[in-house]
N, C-alpha and C positions, 0 to 999 in steps of 0.2 A: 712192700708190694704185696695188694695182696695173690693167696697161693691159693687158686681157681680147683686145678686138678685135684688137690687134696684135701678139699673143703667139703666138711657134711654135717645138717644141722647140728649133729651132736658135737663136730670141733665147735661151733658157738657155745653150745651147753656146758661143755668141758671147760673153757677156755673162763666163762662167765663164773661158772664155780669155782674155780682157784683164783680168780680176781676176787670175790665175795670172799672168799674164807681168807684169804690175804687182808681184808679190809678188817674184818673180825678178828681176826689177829691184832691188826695194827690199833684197831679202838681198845682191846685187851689191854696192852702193854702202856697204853695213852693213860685209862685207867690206876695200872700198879706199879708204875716206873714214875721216881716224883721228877726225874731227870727229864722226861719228854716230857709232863707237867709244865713245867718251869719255862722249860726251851716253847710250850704250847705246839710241839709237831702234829700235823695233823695226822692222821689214821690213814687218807688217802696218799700221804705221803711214805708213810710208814708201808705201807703195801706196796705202792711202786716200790723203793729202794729192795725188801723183798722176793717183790718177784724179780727184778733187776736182778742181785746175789743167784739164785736160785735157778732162775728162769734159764732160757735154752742162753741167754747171751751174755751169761753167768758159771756157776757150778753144772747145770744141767740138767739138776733133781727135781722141777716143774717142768711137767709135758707140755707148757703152753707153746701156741701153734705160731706160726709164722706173721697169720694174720693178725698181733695185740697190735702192730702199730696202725691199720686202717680202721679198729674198732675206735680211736679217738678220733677220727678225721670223720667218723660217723658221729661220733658224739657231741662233737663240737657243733654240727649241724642241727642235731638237736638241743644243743642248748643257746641256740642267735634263734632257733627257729621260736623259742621260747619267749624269748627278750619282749618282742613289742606285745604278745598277751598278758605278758605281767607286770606292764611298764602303765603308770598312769597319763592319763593326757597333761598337759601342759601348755602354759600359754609363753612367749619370747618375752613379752611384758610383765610375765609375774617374776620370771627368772631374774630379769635388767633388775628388776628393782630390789627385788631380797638379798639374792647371793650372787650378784655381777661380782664383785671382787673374788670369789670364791670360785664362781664360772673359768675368770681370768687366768685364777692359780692353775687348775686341772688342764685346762685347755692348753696354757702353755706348755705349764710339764709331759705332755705328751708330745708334746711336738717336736720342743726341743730336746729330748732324751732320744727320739726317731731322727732327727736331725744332724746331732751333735756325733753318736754313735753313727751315723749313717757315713757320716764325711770322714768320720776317724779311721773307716776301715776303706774306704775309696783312698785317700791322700794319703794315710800313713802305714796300717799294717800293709796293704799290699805293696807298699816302697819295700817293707823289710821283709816279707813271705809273696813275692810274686804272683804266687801260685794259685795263691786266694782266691775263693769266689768275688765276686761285685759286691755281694749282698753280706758277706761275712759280717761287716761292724752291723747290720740289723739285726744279727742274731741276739744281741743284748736286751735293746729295746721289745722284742720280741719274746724274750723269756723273763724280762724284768715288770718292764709294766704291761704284758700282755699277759705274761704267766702262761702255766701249761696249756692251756684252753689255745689260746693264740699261737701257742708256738705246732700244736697240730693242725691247726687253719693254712697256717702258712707253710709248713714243711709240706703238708698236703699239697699246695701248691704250688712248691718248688719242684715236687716230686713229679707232677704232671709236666714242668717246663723243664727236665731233666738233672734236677739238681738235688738226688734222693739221698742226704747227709745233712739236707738240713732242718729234717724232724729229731736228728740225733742232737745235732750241736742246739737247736731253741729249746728241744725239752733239757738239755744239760742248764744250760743258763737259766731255765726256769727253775730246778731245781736249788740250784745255787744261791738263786733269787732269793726263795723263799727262804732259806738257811739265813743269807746277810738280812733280812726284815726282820728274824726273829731277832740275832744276836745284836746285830747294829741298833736295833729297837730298844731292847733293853738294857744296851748303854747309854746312848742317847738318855733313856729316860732318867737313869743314874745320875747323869752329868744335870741334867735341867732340875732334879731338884735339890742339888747341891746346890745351882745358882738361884733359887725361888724363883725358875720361869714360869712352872706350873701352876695354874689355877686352882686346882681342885684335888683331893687326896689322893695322895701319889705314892703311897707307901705298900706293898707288894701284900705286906700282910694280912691287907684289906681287902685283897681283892677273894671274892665268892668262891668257895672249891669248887662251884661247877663249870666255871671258866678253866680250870687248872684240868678236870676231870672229865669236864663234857657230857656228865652225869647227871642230870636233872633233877630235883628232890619233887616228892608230889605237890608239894602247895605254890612250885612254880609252872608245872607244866601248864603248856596253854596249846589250843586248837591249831593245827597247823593246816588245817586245811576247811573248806566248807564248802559241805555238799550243794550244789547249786539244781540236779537232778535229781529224779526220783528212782532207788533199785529197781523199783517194778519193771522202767522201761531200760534205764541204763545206767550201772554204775557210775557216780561222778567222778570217781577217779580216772574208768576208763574212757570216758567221754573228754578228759581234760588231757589226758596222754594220744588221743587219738587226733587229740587239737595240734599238740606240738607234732607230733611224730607223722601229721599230714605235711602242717609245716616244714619240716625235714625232707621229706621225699619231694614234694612239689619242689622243692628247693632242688634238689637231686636232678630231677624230668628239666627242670629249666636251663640248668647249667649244662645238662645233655643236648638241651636242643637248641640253645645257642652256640656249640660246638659243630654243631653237623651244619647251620648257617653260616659261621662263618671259623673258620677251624683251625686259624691263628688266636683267637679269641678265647681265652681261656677262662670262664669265671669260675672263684671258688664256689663251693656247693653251700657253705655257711654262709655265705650274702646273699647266696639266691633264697635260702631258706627264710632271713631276717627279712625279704621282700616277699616273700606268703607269708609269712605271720605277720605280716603288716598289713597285708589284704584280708587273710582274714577277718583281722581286728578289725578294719577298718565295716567289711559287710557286717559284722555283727553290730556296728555303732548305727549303720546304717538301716539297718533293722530292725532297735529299738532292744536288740538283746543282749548287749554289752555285758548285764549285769550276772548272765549264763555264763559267765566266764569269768571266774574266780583266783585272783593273780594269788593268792597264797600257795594256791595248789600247783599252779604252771611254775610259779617258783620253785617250791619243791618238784618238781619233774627235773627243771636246769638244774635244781642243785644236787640232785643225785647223779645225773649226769655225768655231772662237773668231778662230782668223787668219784667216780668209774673210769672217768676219762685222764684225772691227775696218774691211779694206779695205771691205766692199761699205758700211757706216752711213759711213764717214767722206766718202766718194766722194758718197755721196747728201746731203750736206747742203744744205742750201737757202742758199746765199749772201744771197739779199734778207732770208732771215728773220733771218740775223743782224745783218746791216744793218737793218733796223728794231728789233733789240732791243740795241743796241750798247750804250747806256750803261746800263739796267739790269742787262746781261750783266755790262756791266766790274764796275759795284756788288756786287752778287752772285758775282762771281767774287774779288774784294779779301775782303769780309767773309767769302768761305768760305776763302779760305787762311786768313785771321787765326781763325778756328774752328778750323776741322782742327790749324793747328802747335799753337792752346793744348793741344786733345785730345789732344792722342798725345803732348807732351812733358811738360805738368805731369803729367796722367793716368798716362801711362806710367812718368814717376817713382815715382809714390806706391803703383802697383797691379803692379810688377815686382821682385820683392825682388833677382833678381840679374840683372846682365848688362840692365840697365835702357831702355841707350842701344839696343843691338843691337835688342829688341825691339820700342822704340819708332820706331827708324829702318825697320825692316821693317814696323810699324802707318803709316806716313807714305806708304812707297812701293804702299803697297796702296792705304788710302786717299783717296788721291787719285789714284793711276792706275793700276793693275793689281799683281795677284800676284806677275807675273813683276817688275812695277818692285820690287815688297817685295826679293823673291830678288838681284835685282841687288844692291841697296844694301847687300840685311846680308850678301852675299858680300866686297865692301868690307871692312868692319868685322872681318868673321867668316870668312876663307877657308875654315876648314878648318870650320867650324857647328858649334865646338865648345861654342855656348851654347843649342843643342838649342833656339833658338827655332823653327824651322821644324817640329821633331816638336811642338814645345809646341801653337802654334797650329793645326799641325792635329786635335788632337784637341779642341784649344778651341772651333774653328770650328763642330762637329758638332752642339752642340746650336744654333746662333745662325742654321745656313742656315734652318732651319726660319719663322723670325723673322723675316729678311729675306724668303723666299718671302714670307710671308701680306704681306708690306710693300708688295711690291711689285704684290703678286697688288689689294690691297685702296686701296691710294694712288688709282689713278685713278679706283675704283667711289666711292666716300668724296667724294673733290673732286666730279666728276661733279653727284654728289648733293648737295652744300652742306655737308658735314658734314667738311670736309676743315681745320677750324680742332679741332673736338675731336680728330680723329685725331692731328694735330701735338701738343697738349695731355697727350694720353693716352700718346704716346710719350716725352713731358717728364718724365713724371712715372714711368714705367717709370723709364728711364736714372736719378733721383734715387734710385726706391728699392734699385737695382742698388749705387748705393755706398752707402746704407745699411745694406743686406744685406754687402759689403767688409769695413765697419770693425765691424760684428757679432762676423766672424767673423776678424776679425781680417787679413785679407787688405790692410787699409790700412795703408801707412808713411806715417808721420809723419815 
């Protein structure tokens, strides 16, 4: 919650510096430790756990303030608010045709891991812990294939419909997540090339120390951004931050003032934000200046976000709350691994005509713990990506954000409301008729 009375620019300043020097720590130790190397932990994870240790909900020896966990639920907003500027167009037509199988695979596993988990904690953890929230089995899918980003959307969320324990429990399973993607990942990969499932060199020793180090050599650095304005009149950077970060706030004004219309109506502030940055984008297509707006750089805005916001939700966990939900946790955290590997390995077999393994190892390292864990792993497999799963999926992904938005926009209104057992049901039933639609059209291997 955040702490109103005690709040003054400088706790921002304060609070922003010891998350930064926490991140510089953790890219440090990423760097000289070959153990986080190997394991590929990120920096912005390395700083949560951290400040977590250290922080006020830890040892105590970090002054951070009350409010790190509303600085993610701000974050998150700026990085959906970001999404549709740095998303390219697309047509439903090019997608069917390229990567429909590929479409199938993501679409389902998303559904059915929100599904599956959704009903296991309605029908059975609360048979054996009463006490439970509704929503407890969504905490998986939530920290698994939402990862941190989503687990602050939504505990934001819960937190507005009085359920403020479960930004503790999403960002715990988020954390977790990411841990089982790496380890899990890198057995997996073990196992498949002992079987020759893998296409392409698969041998650990091959892989670039910059992946291992995150350290870039000079004859690979490339442009990560391009100025699209002129400094004379406005830096492009801050013209491309001032894009998202309108995006965010109109996001904000929206979901304030569908509150005061109608004030059972709760929308998050990250959907409302992904619908002005989709207005925006859209006036700028409409006014021929689409090309003022340079999605490397609005990427890089999410994606620094994104690391600010992995340290500030992980730092803010509430330790007693996972200590009091330990062994449902554990429960729920076992049957979602054992979920997730059938999804992505059977699924992935039957729904990836070539290059099977790569794609479904990069569905594994997403997930259950981030993007960038996918990229890791089918680097692994695929140094040189020459199984075009990464273009595959992103053009797959385009129609499916949409689907997770309303997921996540509508998961906590639904529960809230008691109707959070047909939602799980109605997404069951999606995901069956998604591979019914597969072998239709032929997109199943048998």
């Amino acid at each position: 919650m955040f702490d109103l009375a005690n709040f003054t620019p400088w706790t921002l300043f304060s609070d922003m510096g010891i998350i930064c020097g926490l991140l510089l720590i953790g890219k440090f130790l990423r760097v000289k430790i070959r153990l986080i190397q190997k394991l590929f932990i990120p920096p912005s994870l390395l700083a949560g756990i951290l400040g977590l240790a250290f922080g006020p909900n830890g040892l105590g020896w970090l002054p951070l303030s009350g409010n790190i966990s509303t600085y993610a639920a701000i974050l998150i907003a700026v990085v959906f608010g970001a999404l549709p500027l740095s998303s390219p167009s697309f047509k439903v037509k090019e997608v069917a045709r390229r990567v429909g199988p590929m479409w199938a695979f993501s679409q389902f596993g998303m559904l059915f891991q929100w599904a599956v988990m959704g009903l296991f904690g309605l029908l059975v953890l609360r048979l054996i812990w009463p006490q439970l929230h509704p929503a407890f089995g969504v905490m998986l899918p939530t920290g698994f294939y939402g990862g941190h980003g989503t687990a602050a959307a939504i505990g934001s969320a819960f937190d507005g419909l009085g359920w403020d324990e479960a930004t503790s429990l999403g960002m715990t399973t988020a954390t977790i997540g990411v841990v089982v993607a790496i380890l899990g990942g890198l057995l997996f990969i073990k196992l498949a090339t002992r079987k020759g499932q893998t296409s392409y060199i698969a041998d650990f020793s091959d892989l670039p120390d910059e992946y291992r180090s995150g350290l870039l050599p000079k004859e690979k650095r490339e442009p990560t951004a391009v100025g699209t304005t002129s400094p004379i009149s406005i830096d492009s950077h801050v013209f491309h931050l001032s894009l998202v970060v309108v995006s965010a706030f109109g996001g904000y004004l929206m979901s304030k003032g569908v509150k005061m219309l109608w004030p059972a109506l709760e929308l998050p502030v990250f959907s409302c934000a992904f619908v002005v940055g989709m207005l925006i984008k859209l006036c700028f297509n409409k006014a021929g200046a689409a090309t003022y707006i340079d999605p490397k750089t609005t990427s890089g805005i999410s994606s620094s976000a994104t690391d600010l916001l992995v340290a500030c939700g992980v730092a803010s966990i509430k330790l007693s709350v996972v200590v009091k939900y330990a062994w449902p946790l554990i429960v729920l955290t076992v049957v979602g691994i054992g979920v997730t590997v059938f999804t992505v390995f059977y699924f992935g077999r039957h729904l990836n005509r070539k290059d099977w393994f790569e794609k479904s190892i990069f569905a594994w390292g997403w997930w259950t713990g981030t993007m960038a864990m996918g990229i890791a792993l089918l680097r692994i497999v695929d140094p040189k990506m020459q199984s075009k799963a990464m273009d595959d999926y992103a053009l797959a992904y385009l129609p499916c954000a949409p689907v997770e938005i309303l997921l996540i926009t509508f998961v906590p209104i639904l529960f809230a409301a008691g109707q959070g057992l047909w939602l799980m049901l109605g997404c069951l039933v999606l995901s069956l008729l998604i591979l019914f639609l597969a072998n239709r059209l032929k997109w199943w291997i048998k």
